[in-house]
N, CA, C and O atoms as a GROMACS GRO file, in nm:
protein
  312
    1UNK      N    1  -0.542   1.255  -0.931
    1UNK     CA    2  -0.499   1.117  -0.921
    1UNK      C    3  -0.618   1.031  -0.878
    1UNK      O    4  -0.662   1.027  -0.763
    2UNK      N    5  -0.661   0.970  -0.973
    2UNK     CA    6  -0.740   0.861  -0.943
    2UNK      C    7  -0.695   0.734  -0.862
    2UNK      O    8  -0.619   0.677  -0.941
    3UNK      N    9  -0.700   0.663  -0.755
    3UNK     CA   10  -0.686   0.527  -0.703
    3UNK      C   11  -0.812   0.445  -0.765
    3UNK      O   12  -0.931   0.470  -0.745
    4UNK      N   13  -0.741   0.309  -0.870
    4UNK     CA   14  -0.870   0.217  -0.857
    4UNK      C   15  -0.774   0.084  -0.774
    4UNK      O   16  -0.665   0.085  -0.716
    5UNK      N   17  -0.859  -0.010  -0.798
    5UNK     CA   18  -0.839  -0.133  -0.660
    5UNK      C   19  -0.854  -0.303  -0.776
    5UNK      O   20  -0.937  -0.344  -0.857
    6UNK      N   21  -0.782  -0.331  -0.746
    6UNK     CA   22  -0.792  -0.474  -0.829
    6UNK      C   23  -0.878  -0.583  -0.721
    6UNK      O   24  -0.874  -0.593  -0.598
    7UNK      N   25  -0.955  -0.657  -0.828
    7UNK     CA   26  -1.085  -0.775  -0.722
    7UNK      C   27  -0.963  -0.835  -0.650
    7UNK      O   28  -1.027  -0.817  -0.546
    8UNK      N   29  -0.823  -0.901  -0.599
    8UNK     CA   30  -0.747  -0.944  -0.555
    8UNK      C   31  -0.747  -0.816  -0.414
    8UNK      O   32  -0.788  -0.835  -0.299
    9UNK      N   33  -0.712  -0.742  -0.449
    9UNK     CA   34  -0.674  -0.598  -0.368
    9UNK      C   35  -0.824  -0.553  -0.282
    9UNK      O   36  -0.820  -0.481  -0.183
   10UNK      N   37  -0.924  -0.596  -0.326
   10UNK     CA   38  -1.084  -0.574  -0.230
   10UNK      C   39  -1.064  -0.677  -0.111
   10UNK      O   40  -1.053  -0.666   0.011
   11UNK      N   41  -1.066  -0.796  -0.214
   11UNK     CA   42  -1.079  -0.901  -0.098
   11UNK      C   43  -0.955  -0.877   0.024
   11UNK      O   44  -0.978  -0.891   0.144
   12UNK      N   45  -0.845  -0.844  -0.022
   12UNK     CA   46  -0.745  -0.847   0.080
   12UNK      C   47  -0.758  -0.761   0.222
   12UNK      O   48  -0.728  -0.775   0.341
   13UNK      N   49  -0.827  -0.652   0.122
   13UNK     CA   50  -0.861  -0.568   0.238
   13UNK      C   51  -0.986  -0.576   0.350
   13UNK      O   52  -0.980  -0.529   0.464
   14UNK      N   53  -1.092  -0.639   0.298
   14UNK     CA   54  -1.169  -0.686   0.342
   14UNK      C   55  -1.146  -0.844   0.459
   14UNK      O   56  -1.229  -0.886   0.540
   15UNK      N   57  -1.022  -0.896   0.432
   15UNK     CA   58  -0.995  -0.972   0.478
   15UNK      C   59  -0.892  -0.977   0.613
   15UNK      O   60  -0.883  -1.038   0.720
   16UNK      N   61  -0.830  -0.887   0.547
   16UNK     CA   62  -0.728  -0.803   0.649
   16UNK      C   63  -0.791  -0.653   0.716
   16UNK      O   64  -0.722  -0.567   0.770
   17UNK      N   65  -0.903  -0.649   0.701
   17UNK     CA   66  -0.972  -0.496   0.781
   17UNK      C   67  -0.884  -0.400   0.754
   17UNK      O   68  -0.840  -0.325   0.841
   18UNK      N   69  -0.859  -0.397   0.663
   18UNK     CA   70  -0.765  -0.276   0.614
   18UNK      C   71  -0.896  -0.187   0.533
   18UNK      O   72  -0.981  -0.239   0.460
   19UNK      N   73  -0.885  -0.022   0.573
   19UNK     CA   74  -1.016   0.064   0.497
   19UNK      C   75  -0.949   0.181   0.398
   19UNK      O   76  -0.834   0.220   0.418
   20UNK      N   77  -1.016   0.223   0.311
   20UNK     CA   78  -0.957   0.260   0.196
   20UNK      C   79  -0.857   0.395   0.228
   20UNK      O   80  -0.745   0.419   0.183
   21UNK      N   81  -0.954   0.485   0.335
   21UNK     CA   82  -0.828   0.551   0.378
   21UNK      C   83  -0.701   0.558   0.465
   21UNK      O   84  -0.649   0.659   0.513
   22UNK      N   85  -0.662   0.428   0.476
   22UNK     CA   86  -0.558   0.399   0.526
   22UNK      C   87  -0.448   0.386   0.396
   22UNK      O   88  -0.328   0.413   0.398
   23UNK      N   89  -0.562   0.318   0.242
   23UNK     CA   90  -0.452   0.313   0.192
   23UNK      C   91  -0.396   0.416   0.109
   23UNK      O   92  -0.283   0.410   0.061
   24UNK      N   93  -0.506   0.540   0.089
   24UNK     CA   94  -0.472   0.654   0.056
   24UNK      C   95  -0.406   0.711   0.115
   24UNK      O   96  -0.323   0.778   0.054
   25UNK      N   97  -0.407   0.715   0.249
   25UNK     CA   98  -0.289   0.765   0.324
   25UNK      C   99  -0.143   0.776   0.351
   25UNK      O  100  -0.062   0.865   0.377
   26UNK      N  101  -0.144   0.598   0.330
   26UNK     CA  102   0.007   0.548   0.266
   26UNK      C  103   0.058   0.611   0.162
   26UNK      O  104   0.174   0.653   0.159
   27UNK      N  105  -0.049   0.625   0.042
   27UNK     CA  106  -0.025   0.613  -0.057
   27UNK      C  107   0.012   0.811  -0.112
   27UNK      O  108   0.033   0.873  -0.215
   28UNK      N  109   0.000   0.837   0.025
   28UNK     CA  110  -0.006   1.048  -0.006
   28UNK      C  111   0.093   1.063   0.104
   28UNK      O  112   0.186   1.141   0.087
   29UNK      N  113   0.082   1.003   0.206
   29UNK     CA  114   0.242   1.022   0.312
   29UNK      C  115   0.266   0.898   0.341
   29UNK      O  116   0.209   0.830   0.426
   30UNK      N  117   0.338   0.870   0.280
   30UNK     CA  118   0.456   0.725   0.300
   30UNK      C  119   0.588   0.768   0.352
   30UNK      O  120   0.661   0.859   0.313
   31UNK      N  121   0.604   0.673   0.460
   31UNK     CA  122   0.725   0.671   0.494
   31UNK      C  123   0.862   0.629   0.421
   31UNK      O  124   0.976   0.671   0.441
   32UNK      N  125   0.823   0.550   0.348
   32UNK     CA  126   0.897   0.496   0.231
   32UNK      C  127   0.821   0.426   0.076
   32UNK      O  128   0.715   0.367   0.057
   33UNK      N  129   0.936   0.465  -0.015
   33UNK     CA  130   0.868   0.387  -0.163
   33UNK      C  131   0.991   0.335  -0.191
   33UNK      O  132   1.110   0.369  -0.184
   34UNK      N  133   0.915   0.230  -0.229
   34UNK     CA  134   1.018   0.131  -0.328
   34UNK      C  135   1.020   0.097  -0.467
   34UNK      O  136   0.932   0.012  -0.477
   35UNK      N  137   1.060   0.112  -0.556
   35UNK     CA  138   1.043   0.062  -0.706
   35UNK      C  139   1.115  -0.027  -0.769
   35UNK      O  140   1.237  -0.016  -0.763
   36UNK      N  141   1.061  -0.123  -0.837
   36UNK     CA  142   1.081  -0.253  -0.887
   36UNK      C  143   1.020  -0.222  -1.006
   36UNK      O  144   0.906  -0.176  -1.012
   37UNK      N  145   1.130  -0.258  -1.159
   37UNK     CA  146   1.010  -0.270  -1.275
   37UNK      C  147   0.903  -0.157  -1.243
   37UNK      O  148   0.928  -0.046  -1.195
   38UNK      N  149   0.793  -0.202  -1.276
   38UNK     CA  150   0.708  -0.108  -1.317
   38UNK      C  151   0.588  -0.153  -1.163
   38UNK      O  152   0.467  -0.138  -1.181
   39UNK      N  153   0.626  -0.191  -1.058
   39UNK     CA  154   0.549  -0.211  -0.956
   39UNK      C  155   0.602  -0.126  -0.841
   39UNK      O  156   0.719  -0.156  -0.818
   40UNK      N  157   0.559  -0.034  -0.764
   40UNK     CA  158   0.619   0.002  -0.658
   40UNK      C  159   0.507  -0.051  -0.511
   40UNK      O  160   0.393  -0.096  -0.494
   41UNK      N  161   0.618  -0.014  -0.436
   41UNK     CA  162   0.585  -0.066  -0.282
   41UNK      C  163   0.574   0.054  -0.227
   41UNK      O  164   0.658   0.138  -0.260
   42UNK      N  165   0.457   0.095  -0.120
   42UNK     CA  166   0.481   0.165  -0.012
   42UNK      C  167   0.429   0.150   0.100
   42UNK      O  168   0.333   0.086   0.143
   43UNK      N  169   0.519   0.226   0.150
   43UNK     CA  170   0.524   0.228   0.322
   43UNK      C  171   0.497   0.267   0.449
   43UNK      O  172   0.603   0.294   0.506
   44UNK      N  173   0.418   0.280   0.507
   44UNK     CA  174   0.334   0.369   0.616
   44UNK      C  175   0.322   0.340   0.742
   44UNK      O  176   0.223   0.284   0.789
   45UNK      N  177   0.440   0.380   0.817
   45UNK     CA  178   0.466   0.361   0.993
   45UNK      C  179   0.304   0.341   1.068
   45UNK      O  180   0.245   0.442   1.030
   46UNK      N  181   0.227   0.275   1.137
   46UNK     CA  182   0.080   0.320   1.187
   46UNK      C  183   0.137   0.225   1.306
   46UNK      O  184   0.153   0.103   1.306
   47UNK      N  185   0.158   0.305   1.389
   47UNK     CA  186   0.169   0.255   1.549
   47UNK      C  187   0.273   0.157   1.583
   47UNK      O  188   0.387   0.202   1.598
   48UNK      N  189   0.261   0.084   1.592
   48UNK     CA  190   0.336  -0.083   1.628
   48UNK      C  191   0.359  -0.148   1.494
   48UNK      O  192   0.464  -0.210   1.481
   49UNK      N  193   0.288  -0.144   1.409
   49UNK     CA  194   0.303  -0.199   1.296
   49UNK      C  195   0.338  -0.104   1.166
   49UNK      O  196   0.324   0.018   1.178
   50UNK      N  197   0.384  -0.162   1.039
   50UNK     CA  198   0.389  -0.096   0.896
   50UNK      C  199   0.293  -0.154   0.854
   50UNK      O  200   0.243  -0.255   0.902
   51UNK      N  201   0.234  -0.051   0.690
   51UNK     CA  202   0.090  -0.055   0.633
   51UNK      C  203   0.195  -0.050   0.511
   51UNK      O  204   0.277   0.040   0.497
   52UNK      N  205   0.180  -0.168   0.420
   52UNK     CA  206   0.241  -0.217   0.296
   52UNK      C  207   0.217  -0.203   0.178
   52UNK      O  208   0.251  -0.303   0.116
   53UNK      N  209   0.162  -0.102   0.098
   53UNK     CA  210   0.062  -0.079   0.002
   53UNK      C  211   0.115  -0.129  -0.192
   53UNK      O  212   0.170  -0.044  -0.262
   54UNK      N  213   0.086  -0.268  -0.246
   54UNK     CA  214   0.136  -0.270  -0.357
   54UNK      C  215   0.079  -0.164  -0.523
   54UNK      O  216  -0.033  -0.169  -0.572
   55UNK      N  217   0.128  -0.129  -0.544
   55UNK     CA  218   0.080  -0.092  -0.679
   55UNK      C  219   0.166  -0.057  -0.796
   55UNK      O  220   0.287  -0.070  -0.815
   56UNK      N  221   0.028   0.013  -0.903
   56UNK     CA  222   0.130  -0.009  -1.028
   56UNK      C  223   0.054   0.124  -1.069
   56UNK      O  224  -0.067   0.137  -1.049
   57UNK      N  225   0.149   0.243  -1.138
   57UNK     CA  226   0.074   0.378  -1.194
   57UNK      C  227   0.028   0.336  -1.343
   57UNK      O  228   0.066   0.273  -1.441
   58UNK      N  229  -0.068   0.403  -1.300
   58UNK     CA  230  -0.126   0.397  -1.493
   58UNK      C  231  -0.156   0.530  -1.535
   58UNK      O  232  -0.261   0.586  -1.506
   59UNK      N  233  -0.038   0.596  -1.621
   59UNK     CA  234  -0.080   0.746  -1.667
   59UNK      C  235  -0.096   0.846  -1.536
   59UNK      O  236  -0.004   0.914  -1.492
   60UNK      N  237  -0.179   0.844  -1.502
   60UNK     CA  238  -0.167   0.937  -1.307
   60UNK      C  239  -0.217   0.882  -1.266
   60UNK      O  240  -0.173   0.896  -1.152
   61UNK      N  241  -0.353   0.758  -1.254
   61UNK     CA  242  -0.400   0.696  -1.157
   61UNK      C  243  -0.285   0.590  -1.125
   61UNK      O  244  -0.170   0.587  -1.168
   62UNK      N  245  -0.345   0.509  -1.041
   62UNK     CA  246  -0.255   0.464  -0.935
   62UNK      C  247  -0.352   0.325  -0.970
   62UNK      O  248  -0.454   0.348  -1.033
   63UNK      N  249  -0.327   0.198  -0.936
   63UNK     CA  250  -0.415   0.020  -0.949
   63UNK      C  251  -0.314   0.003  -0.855
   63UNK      O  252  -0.192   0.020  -0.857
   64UNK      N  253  -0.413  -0.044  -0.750
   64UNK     CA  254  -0.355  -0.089  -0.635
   64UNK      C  255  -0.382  -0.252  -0.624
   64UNK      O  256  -0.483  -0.318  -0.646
   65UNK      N  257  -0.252  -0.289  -0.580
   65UNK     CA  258  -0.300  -0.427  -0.604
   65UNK      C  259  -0.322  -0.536  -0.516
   65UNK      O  260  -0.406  -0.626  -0.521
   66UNK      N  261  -0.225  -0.510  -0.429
   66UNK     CA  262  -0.268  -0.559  -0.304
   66UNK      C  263  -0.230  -0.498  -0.181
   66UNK      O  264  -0.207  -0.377  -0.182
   67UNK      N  265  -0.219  -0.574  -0.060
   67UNK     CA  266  -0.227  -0.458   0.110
   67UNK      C  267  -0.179  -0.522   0.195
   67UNK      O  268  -0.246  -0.625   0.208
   68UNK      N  269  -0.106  -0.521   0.257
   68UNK     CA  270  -0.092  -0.615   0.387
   68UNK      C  271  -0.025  -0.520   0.537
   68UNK      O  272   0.052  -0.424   0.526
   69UNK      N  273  -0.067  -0.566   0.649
   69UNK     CA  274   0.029  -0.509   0.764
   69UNK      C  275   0.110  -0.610   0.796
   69UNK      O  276   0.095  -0.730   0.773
   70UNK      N  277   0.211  -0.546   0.858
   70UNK     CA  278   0.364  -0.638   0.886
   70UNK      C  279   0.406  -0.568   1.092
   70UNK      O  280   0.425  -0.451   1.126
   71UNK      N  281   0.406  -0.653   1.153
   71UNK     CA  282   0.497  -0.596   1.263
   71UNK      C  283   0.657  -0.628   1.223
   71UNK      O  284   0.745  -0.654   1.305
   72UNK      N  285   0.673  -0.619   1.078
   72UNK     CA  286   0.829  -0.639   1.080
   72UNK      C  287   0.861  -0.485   1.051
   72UNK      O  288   0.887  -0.449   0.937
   73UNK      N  289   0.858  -0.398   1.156
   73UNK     CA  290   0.899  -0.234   1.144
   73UNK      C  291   1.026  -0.244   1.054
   73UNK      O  292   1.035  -0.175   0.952
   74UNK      N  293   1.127  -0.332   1.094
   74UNK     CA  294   1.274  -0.293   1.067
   74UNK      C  295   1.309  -0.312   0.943
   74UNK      O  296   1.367  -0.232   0.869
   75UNK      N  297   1.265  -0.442   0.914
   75UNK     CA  298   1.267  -0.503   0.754
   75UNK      C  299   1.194  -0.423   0.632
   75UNK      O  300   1.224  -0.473   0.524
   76UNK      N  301   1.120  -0.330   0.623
   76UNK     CA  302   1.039  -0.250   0.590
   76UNK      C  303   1.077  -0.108   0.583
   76UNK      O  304   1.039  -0.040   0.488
   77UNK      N  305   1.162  -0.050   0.692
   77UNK     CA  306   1.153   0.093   0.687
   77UNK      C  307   1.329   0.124   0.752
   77UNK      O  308   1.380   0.210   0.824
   78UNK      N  309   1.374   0.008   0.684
   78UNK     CA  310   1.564   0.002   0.737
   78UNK      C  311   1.621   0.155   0.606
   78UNK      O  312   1.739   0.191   0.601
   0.00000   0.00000   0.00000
């Protein structure tokens, strides 16, 4: 499984100090996935906060698209 990263999805992370293996991490033990259409969401408990990881599969790699943390634990991992 390849992960690539969309120029939207660099900056975010770079912006939000989010580092790539956090989002591989999500992205190999998630606490939760969500699927929508052809976009899924996942989910990754890290302390006090959730790690939000957007993407979309292509064939087996993975285009990640964007990242965000949330202290909304509940809304996220209900």
């Amino acid at each position: 499984m390849k992960i690539r990263y969309t120029l939207h999805a660099l900056e975010r992370m770079k912006q939000r100090k989010i580092d790539r293996t956090l989002i591989e991490n999500c992205l190999t033990n998630s606490d939760k996935v969500e699927h929508e259409y052809d976009v899924y969401k996942c989910i990754k408990r890290i302390n006090d906060k959730v790690l939000v990881v957007i993407y979309k599969r292509e064939n087996k790699n993975i285009l990640v698209i964007t990242c965000f943390k949330s202290t909304k634990i509940q809304k996220y991992l209900k």
